[in-house]
N, C-alpha and C positions, 0 to 999 in steps of 0.2 A: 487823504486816503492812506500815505504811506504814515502816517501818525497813528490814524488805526489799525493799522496791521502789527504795528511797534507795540502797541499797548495792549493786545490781544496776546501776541508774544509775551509778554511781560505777565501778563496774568496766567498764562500756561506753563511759567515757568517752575514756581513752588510741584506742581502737579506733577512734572516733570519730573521732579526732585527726589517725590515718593515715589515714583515709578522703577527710578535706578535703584532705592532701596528694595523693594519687591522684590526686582528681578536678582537681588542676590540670594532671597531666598532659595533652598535646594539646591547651590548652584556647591560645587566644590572648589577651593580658594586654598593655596595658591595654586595657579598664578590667576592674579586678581583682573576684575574688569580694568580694561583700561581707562586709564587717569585717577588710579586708587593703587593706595601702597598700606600697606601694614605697619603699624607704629608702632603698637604695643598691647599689651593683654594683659591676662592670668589664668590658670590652668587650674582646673576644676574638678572633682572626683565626688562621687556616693562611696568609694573603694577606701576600704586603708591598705589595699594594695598596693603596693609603691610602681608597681605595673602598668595600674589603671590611674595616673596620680595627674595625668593629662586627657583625662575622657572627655572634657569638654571645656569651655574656652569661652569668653568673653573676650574680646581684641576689639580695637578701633582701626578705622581707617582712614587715612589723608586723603589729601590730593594730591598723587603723584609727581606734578609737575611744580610744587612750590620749591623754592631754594632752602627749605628743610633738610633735605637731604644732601646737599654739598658744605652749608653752613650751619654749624652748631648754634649760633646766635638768633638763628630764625626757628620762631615755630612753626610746627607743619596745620597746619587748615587741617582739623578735624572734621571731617563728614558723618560718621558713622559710629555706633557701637552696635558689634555684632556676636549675636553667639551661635558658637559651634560644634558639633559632636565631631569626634574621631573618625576619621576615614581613610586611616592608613597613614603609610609613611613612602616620603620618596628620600632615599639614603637619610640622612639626618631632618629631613625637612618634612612636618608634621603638614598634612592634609587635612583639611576642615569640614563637613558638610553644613553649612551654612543653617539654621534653622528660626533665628530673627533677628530684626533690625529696629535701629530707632535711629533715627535723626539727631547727632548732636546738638548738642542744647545750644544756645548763643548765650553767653553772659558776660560777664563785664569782667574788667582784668583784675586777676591773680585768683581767679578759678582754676583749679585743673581736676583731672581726672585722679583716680582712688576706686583698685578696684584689691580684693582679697585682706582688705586693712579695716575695714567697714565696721560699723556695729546698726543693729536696729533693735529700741528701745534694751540699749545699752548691754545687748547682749551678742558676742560677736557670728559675722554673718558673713563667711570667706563668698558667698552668691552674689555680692551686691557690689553694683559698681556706683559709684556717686559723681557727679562734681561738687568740687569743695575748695573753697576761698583758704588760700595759702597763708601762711607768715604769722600765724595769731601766736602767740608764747603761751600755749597752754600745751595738755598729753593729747587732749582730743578736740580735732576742726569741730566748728558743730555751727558753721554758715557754710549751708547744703542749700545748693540751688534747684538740685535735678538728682533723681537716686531711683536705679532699678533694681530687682532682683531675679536674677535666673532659676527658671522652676528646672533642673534637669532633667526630669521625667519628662515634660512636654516641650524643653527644648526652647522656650518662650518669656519672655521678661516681662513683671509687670509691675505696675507705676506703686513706689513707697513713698508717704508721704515725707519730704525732707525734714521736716521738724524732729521725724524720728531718727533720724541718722546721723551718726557722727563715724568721724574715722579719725584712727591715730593718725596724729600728729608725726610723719618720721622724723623729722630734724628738731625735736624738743628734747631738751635735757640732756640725758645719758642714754639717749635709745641710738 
């Protein structure tokens, strides 16, 4: 009995997973659900307003609780990539309204994230956030595992085929 209960759990668990994601939808961030912290982003505009140059955001989120955050040699467990519109400000510290989520991808090492560096079908696309396999000695990554793009208008990211994507390379050459 207590085996089934285990494995019931265990198969509710993924579901679970999306759930936390959901519920961040509309939700405004920071400060985050707890056992989620903020890693990193980039700031997104329709504006060439230098005003409007953070209207919206694409960031990811950990998990709070890894030794990420005390140890530079650790990475943090990505959960999340999230995009957000503008909803104010608390003294220096930008407020989000949350408007989608996706589940970090799982992939194999020396993946990482790439978001405002992007191209799709070779044409540059600051909306697109990708994962993309590190260390190749070329100008542009172009083993893309996982690659969204932010519609700003709707607030909502949807699936590019990876084949189309590449992002500059930062540590090639003389960049």
């Amino acid at each position: 009995m207590v085996a089934r209960i285990a494995l019931l759990m265990l198969a509710t668990l993924p579901m679970a997973t999306r759930a936390g994601a959901v519920e961040l939808i509309g939700k405004t961030v920071p400060p985050y659900p707890h056992g989620l912290q903020d890693v990193g982003g980039s700031c997104l505009s329709d504006s060439d307003d230098p005003e409007h140059v953070c209207d919206f955001s694409i960031g990811l989120l950990a998990d709070a609780d890894s030794d990420a955050g005390t140890d530079s040699n650790v990475e943090p467990v990505l959960r999340y990539v999230v995009a957000g519109r503008m909803a104010g400000r608390e003294g220096p510290l930008a407020l989000w309204k949350i408007t989608d989520v996706q589940a970090y991808p799982k992939t194999g090492k020396g993946f990482f994230w790439q978001a405002g560096s992007c191209r799709v079908d070779k044409l540059e696309d600051a909306k697109v956030i990708a994962v993309v396999r590190q260390g190749a000695e070329q100008e542009y990554l172009t083993d893309v595992a996982w690659a969204r793009r932010l519609d700003l208008k709707s607030g909502k990211f949807s699936v590019i085929e990876p084949t189309r994507v590449d992002c500059i390379n930062e540590g090639y050459g003389e960049l």
